[in-house]
ZABATI-817926 format. One record per residue (C-alpha): x negated, y negated, z; residue in three letters. Coordinates in Angstrom, 2 decimals. Layout:
N
<r <X Y Z> ALA>
...
This chain:
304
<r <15.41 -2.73 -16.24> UNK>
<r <14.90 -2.95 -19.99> UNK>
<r <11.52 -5.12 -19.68> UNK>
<r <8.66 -2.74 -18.68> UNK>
<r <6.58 -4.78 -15.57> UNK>
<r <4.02 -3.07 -13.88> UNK>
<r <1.53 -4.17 -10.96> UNK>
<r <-1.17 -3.45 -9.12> UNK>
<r <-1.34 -4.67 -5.77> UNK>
<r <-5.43 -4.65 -4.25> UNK>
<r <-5.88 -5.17 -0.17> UNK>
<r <-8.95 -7.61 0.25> UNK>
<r <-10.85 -5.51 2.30> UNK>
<r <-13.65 -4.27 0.38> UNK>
<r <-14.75 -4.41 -3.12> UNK>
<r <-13.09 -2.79 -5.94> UNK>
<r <-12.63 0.86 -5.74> UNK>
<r <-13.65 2.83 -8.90> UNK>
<r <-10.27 5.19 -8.05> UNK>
<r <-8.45 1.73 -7.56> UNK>
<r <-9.30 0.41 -10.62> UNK>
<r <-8.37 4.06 -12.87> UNK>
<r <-4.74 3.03 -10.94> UNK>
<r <-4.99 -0.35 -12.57> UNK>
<r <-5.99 0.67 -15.44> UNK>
<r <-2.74 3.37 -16.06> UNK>
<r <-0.26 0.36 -14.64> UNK>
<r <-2.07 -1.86 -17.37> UNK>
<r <-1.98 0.64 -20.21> UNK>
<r <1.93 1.51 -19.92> UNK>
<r <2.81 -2.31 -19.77> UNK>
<r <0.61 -2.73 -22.98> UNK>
<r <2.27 0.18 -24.57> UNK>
<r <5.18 -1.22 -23.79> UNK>
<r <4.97 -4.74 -24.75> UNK>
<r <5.84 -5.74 -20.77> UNK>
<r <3.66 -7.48 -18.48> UNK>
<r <0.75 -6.18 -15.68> UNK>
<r <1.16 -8.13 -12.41> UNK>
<r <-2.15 -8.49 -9.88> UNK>
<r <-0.60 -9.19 -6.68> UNK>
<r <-2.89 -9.30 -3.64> UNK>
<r <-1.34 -7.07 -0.34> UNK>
<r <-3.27 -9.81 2.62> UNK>
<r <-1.05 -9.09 5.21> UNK>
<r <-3.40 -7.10 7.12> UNK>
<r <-5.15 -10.05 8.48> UNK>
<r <-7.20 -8.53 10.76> UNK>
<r <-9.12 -6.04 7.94> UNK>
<r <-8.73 -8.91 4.76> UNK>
<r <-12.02 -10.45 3.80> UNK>
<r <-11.79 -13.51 2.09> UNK>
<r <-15.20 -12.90 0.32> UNK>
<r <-13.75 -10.06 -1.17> UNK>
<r <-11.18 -10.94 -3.38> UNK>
<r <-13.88 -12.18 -6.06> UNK>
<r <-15.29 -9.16 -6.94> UNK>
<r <-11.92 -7.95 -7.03> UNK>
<r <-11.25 -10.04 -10.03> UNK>
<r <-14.11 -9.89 -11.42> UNK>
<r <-13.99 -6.40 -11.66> UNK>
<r <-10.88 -6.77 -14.00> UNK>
<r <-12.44 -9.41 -16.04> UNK>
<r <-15.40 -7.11 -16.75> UNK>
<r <-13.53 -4.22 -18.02> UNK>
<r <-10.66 -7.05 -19.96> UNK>
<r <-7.93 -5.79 -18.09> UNK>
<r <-6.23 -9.07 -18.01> UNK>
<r <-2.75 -9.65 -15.77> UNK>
<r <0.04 -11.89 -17.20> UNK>
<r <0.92 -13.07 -13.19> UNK>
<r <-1.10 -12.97 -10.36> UNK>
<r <-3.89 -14.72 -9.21> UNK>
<r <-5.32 -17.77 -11.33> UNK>
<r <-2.69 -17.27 -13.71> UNK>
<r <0.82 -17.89 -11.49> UNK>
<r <3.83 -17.03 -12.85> UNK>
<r <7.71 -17.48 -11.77> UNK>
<r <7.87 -14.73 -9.85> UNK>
<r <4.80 -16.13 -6.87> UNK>
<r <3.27 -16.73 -4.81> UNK>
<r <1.36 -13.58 -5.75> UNK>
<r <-0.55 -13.38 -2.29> UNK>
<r <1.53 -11.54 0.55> UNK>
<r <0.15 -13.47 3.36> UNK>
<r <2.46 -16.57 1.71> UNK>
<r <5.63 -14.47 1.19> UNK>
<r <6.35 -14.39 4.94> UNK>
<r <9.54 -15.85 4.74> UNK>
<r <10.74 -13.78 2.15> UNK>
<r <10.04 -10.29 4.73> UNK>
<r <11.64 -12.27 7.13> UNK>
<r <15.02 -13.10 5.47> UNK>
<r <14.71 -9.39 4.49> UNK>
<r <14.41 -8.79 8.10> UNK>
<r <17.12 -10.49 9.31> UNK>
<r <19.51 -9.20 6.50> UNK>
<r <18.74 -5.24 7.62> UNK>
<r <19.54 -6.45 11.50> UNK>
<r <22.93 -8.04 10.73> UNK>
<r <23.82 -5.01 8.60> UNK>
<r <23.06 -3.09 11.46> UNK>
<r <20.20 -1.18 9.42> UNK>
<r <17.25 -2.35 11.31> UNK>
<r <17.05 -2.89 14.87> UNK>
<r <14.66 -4.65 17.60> UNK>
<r <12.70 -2.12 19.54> UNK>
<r <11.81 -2.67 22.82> UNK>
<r <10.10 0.83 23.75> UNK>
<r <6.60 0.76 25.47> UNK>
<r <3.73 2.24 23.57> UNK>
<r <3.52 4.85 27.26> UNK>
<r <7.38 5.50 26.10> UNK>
<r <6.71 6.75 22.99> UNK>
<r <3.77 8.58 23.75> UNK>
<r <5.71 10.03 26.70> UNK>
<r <8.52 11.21 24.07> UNK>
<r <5.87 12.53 21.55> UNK>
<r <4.33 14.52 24.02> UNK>
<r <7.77 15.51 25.06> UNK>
<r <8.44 16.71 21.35> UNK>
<r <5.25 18.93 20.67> UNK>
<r <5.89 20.51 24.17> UNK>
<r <9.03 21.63 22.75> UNK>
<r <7.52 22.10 19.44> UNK>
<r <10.10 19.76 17.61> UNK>
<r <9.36 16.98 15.02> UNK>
<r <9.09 13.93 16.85> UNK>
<r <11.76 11.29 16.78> UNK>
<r <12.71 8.08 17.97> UNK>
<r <14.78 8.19 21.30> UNK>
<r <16.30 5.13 20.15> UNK>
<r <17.05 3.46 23.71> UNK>
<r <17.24 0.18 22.52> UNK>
<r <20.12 0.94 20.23> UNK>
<r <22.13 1.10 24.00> UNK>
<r <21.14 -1.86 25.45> UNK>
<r <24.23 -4.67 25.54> UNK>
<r <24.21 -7.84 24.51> UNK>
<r <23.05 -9.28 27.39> UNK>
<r <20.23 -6.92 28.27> UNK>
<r <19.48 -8.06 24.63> UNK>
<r <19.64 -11.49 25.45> UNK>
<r <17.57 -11.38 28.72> UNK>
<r <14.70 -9.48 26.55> UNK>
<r <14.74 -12.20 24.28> UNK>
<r <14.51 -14.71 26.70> UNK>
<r <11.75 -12.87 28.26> UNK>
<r <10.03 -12.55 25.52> UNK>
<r <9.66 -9.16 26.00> UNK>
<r <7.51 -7.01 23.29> UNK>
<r <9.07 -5.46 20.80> UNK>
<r <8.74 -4.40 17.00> UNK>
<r <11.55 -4.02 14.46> UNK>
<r <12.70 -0.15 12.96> UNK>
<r <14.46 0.67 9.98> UNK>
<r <17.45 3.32 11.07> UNK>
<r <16.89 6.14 9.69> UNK>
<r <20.18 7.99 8.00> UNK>
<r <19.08 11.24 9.58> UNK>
<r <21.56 13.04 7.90> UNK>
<r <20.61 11.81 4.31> UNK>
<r <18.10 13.98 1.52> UNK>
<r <15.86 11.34 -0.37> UNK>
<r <15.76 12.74 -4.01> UNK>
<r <13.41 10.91 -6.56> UNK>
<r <12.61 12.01 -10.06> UNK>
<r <8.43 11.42 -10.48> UNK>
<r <7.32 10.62 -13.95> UNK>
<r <4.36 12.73 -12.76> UNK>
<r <4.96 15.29 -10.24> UNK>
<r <8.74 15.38 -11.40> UNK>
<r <11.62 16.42 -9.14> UNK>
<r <10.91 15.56 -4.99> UNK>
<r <12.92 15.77 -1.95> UNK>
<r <12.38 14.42 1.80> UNK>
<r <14.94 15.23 4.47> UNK>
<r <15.45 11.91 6.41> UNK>
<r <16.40 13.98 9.45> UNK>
<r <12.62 14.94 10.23> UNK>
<r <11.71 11.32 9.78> UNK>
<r <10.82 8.85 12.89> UNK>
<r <12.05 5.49 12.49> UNK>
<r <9.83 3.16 11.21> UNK>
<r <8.23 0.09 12.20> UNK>
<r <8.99 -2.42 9.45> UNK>
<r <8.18 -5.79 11.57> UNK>
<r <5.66 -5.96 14.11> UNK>
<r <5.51 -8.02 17.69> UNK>
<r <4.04 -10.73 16.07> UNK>
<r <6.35 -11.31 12.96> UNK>
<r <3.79 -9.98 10.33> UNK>
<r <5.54 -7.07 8.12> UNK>
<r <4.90 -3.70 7.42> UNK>
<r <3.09 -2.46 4.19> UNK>
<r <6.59 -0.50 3.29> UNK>
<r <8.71 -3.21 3.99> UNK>
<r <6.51 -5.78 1.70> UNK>
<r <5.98 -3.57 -0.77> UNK>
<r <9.60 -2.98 -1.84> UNK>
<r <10.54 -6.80 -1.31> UNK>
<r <7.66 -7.89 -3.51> UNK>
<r <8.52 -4.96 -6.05> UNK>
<r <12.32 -5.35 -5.98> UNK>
<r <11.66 -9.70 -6.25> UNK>
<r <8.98 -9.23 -8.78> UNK>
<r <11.28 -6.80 -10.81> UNK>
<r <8.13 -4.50 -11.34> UNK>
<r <10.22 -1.56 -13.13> UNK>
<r <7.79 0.97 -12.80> UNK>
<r <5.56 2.15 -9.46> UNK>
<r <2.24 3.68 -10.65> UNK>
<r <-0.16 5.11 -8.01> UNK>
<r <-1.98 7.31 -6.32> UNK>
<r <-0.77 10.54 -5.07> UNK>
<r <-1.44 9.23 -1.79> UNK>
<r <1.19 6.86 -1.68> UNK>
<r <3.78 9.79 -2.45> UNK>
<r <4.36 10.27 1.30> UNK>
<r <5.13 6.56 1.81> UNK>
<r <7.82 6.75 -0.79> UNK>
<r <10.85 8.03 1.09> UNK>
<r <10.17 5.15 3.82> UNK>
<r <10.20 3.27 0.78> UNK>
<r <13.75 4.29 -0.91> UNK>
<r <15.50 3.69 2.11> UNK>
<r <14.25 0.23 2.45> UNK>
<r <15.04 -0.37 -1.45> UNK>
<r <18.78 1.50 -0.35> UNK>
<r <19.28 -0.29 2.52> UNK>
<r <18.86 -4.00 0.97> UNK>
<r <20.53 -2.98 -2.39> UNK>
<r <17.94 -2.85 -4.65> UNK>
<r <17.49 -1.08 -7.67> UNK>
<r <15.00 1.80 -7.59> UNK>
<r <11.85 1.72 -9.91> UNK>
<r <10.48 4.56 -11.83> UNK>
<r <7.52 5.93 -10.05> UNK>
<r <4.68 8.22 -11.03> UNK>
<r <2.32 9.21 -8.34> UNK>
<r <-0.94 10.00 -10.50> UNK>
<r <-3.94 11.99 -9.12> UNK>
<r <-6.58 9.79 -7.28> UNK>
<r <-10.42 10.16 -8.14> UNK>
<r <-12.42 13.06 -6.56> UNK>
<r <-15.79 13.46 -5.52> UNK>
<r <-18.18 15.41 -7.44> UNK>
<r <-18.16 19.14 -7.18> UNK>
<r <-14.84 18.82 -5.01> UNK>
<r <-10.66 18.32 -4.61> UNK>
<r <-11.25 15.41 -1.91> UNK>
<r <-10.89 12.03 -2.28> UNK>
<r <-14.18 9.79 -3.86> UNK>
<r <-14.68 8.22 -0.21> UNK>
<r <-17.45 5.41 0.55> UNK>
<r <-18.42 7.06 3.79> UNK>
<r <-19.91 10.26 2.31> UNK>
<r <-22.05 8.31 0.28> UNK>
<r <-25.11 10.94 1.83> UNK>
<r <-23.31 14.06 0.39> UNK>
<r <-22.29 12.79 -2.54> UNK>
<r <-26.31 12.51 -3.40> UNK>
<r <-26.70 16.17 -3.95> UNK>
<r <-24.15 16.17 -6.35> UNK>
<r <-26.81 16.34 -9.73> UNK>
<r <-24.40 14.09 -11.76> UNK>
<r <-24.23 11.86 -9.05> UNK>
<r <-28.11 12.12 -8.32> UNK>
<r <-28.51 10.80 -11.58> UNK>
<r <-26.79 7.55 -10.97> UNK>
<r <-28.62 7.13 -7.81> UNK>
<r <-31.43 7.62 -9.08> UNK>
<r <-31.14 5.04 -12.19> UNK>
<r <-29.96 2.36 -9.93> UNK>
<r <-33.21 2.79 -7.64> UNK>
<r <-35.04 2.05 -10.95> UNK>
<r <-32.66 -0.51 -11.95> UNK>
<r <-31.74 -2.96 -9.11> UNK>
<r <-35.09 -3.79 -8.12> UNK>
<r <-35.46 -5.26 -11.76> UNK>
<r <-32.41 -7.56 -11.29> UNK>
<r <-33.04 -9.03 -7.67> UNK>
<r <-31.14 -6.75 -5.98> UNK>
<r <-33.19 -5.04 -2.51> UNK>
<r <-31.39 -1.55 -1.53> UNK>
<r <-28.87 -1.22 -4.55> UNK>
<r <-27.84 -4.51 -2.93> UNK>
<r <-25.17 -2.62 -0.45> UNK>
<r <-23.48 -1.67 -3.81> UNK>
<r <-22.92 2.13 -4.23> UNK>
<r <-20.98 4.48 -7.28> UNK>
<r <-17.44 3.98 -5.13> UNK>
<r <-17.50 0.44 -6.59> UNK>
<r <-16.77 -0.66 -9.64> UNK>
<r <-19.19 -3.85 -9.44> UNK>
<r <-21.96 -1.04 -9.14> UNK>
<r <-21.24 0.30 -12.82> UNK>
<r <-21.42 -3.32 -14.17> UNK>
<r <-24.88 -4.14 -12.66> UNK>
<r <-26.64 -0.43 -13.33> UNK>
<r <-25.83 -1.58 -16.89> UNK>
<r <-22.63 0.49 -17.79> UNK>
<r <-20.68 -0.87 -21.01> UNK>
<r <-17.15 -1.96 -19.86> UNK>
């Protein structure tokens, strides 16, 4: 890809994370130093956690600090919708394309199944992997299921006897050996996709060149590669960056050790200012805001 495209790719579920937005902010520097373009696309597909009051502060967030996005969200572009709750269709097609090529395949395995075989599998202190029953079943057994209406999820087929090799623009040469990898779920029972599986489609169909993120993220990636392998797409460059840590500490900045995190002097500080400040500007009990957010900087009176 000679164009440099870059995205970030928020989950309504919260408001913006501070560490979140320091992962924005590298995607949106490299596409600026590149003359290429910053895509916001919104990850919804996790209905059950999304909160639709959420997504403002999301984008306000951006606005704040000027990080603007050339597609995405108010702003469209030829490569929408940007929201993957409206990109069904697109997982879907995917879906069906990895089944015919005999890639993918419908799983019809109880959840007591798999735990059976898991427990199976540390008893024998193995790795755990699929038993892959379904992949025996005939036609017709296939057929009946269907008709049934039997449960069952959809699994990428793992090459087990493939090593996944990436180059990171960050943490530089990595390898995963497929063989001590379970199959994964890429469709669930009720047709809604995976994050893996939506997250290469949308990067591959957005033609977002380069994957900037968290170090987090790094153990989704050889999931990832094999889905981008498996439907033919061209790999992106990615760069797992470090993600924010709490004061005094290696761990992740979390919002649930909010308490602990008010020991921390530099933190105390903050804490201590917004007390003072808040009250001033309506706002009863920091206003549920706290220093994980990013919204919380703007109102204590930060500079962008």
């Amino acid at each position: 890809m000679s164009t440099v495209r870059t995205r970030f790719a928020p989950s309504p579920t919260g408001y913006m994370h501070i560490g979140g937005m320091r992962t924005a902010l590298f995607n949106w520097l490299w596409a600026r130093h590149n003359g290429g373009q910053f895509i916001l696309r919104i990850d919804d597909t996790d209905q059950e956690r999304n909160l639709s009051e959420a997504l403002g502060p999301i984008l306000q967030a951006f606005k704040w600090l000027g990080l603007d996005w050339d597609e995405g969200p108010e702003v469209g572009g030829e490569h929408g919708p940007y929201f993957q709750s409206e990109r069904n269709d697109l997982y879907r097609g995917a879906v069906d394309k990895l089944l015919a090529a005999g890639k993918a395949y419908r799983d019809y395995d109880t959840p007591e199944q798999i735990q059976a075989d898991r427990e199976a599998a540390s008893q024998e202190k193995k790795n755990y992997l699929n038993i892959r029953r379904s992949l025996e079943l005939t036609e017709s057994e296939l057929e009946q299921y269907a008709a049934e209406g039997r449960p069952s999820v959809v699994r990428l087929l793992v090459p087990r006897d493939q090593k996944i090799q990436i180059d990171d623009a960050v943490r530089g040469h990595v390898e995963f050996v497929a063989g001590l990898m379970p199959d994964p779920v890429i469709l669930r029972g009720n047709g809604t996709p995976l994050y893996n599986l939506a997250t290469v489609i949308d990067d591959a169909q957005m033609q977002i060149s380069h994957v900037i993120r968290a170090e987090e993220h790094l153990s989704n990636t050889p999931v990832q590669v094999l889905i981008y392998q498996a439907l033919g797409y061209e790999l992106p460059q990615f760069a797992h960056i470090p993600f924010v840590a709490a004061p005094g500490g290696k761990e992740k900045l979390s919002k649930r050790k909010l308490d602990k995190y008010r020991k921390s002097p530099q933190f105390k500080k903050m804490f201590d200012k917004a007390e003072a400040v808040f009250p001033r500007i309506g706002l009863e009990n920091a206003g549920g805001l706290d220093p994980v957010m990013v919204e919380y900087y703007e109102k204590i009176g930060y500079l962008p």
